[in-house]
PLY file of the C-alpha trace (Angstrom):
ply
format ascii 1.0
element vertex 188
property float x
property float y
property float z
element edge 187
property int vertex1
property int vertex2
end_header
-8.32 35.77 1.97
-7.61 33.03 4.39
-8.95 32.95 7.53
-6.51 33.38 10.38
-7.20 31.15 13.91
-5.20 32.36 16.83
-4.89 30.50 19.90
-2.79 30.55 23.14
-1.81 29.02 26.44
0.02 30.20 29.73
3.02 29.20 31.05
2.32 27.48 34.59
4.24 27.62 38.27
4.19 24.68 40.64
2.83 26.40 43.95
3.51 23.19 45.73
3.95 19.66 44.76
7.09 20.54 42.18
7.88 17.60 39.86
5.91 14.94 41.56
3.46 15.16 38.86
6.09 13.21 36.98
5.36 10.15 39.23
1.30 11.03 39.04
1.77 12.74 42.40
-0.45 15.71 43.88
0.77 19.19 42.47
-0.90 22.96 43.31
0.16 25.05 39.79
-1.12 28.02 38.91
-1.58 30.02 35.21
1.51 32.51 34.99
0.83 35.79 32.82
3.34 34.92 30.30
1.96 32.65 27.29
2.76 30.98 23.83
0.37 31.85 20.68
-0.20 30.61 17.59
-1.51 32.30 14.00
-2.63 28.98 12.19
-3.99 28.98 9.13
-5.08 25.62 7.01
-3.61 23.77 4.27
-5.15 21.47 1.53
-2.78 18.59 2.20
-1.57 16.40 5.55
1.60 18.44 5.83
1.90 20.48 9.81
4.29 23.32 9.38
5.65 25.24 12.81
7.43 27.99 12.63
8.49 28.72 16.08
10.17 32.37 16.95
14.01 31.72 17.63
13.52 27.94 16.23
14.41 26.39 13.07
10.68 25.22 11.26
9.58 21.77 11.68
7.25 19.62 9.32
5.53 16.43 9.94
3.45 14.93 7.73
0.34 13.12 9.29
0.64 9.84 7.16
3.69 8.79 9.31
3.14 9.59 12.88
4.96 6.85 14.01
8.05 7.36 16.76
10.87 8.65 15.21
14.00 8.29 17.54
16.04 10.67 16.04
13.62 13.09 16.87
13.93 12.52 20.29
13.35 15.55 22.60
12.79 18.16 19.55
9.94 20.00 18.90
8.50 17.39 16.05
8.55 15.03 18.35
6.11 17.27 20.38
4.02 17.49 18.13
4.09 14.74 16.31
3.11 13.04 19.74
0.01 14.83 20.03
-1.21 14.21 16.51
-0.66 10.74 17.04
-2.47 11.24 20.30
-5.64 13.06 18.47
-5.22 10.64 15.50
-5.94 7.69 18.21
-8.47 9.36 19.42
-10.49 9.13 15.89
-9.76 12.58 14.93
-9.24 13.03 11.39
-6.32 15.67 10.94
-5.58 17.39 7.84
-2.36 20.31 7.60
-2.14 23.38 9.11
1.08 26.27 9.41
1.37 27.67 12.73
3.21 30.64 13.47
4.25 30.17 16.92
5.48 33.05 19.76
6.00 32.87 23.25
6.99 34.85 26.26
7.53 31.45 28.25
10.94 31.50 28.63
12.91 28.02 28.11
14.45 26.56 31.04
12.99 29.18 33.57
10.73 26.20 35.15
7.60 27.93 33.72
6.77 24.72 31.95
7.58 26.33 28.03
7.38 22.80 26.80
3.89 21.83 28.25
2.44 25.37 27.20
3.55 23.85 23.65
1.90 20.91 24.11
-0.95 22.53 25.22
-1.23 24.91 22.30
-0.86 21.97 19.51
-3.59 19.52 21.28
-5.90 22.91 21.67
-5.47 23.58 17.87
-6.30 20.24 16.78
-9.28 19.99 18.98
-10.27 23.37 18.18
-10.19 22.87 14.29
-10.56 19.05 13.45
-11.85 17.44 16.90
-14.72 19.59 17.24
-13.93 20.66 21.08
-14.71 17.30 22.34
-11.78 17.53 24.80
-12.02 20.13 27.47
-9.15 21.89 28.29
-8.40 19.20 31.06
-8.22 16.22 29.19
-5.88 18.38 26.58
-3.57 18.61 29.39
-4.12 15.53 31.10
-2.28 12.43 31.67
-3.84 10.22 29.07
-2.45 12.51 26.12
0.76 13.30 27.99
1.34 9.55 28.29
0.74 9.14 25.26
3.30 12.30 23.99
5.68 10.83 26.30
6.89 8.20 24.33
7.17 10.55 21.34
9.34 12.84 24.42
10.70 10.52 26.44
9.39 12.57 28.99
6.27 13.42 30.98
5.54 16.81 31.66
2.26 17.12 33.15
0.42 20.11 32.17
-3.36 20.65 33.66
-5.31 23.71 32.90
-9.28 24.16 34.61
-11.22 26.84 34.15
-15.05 27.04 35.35
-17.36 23.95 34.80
-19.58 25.85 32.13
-17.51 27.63 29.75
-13.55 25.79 28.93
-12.35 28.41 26.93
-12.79 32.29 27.03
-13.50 33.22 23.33
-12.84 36.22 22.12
-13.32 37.94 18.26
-10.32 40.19 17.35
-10.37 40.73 13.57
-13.23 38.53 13.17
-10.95 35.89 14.01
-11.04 33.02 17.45
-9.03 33.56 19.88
-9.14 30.77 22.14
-7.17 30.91 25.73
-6.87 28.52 28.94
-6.93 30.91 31.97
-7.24 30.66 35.72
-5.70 28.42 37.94
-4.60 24.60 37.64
-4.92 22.17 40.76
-4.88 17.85 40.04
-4.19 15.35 42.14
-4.39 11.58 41.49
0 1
1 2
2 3
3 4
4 5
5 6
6 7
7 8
8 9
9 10
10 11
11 12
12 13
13 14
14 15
15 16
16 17
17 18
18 19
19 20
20 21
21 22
22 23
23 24
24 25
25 26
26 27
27 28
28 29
29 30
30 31
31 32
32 33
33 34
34 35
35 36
36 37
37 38
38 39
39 40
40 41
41 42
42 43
43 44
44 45
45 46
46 47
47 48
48 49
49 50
50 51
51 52
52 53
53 54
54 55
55 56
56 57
57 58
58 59
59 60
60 61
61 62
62 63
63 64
64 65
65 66
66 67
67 68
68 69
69 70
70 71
71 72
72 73
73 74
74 75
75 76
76 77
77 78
78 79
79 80
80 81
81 82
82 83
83 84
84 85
85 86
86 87
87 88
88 89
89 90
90 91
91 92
92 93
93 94
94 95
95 96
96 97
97 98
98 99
99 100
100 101
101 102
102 103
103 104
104 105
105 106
106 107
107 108
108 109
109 110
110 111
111 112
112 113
113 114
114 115
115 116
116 117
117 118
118 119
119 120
120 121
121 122
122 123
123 124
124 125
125 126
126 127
127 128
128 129
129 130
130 131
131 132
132 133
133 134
134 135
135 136
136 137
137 138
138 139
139 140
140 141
141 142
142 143
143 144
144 145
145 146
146 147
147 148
148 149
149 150
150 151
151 152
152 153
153 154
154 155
155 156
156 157
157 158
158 159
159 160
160 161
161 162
162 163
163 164
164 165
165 166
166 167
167 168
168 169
169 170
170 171
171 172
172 173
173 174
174 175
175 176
176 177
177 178
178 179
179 180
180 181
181 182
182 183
183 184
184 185
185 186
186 187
């Protein structure tokens, strides 16, 4: 049987500083209790399969993670981005399906996109990167940069938990299940 890796992260509100992050402003945000999860499980080849709930499947394949324009604001784009981000990084990827849900609802300012992000770059570092990111630098402004031009937009994303322990692991099934809780605060 193949083993089953389950991962998540939380929406986010902007307490104060709304949208200056955009401009590498100062922004309060703050963990909401809604999130988007992944079941991943690996493949032998370089192919990344999502199959996001209420979105039609996208596949990239990880010996072309070049900019691809008419991808432009789309899910592939997202995550090509942040393979290309991990790839740069000296991470060697290899293929993965992820079957994606979330409760952050699009448009409602609770940062749906971002939590995305969030959940590809912690899967990657999670399974191929060997956690040498923290949660912070998942989220942070050199990877979002550096998905932005895969986007065409930044969207700032910044989760920090306590200095010692990232992620709060759990074992349900015998399975990880990694999260980002508590609340975000950066300013540049």
């Amino acid at each position: 049987m193949q083993t089953i890796y389950r991962f998540s992260a939380p929406g986010r509100t902007e307490i104060s500083g709304n949208h200056t992050d955009h401009q590498h402003g100062c922004v309060l945000a703050a963990a909401v209790n809604m999130q988007t999860t992944a079941e991943v499980t690996l493949r032998d080849d370089d192919c990344i399969r999502v199959a996001s709930e209420g979105y039609a499947p996208v596949e990239i394949r990880l010996d072309d993670l070049s900019i691809h324009e008419d991808e432009k604001n789309t899910t592939a784009a997202i995550v090509r981005g942040v393979a290309a981000a991990f790839r740069q990084r000296g991470c060697e990827l290899r293929g993965f399906d992820a079957s994606v849900r979330s409760t952050v609802l699009p448009g409602s300012g609770l940062s749906s996109s971002a939590a995305f992000e969030v959940l590809i770059g912690t899967i990657l570092n999670e399974l191929f990167f060997d956690r040498k990111l923290t949660a912070v630098e998942i989220a942070q402004d050199e990877l979002a940069d550096f998905v932005a031009l895969f986007r065409y937009n930044l969207n700032f994303y910044t989760a920090l938990t306590n200095q010692t322990d990232l992620f709060n692991q759990h074992r349900i099934n015998n399975h990880e299940y990694n999260t980002v809780e508590h609340i975000v605060a950066r300013c540049l």
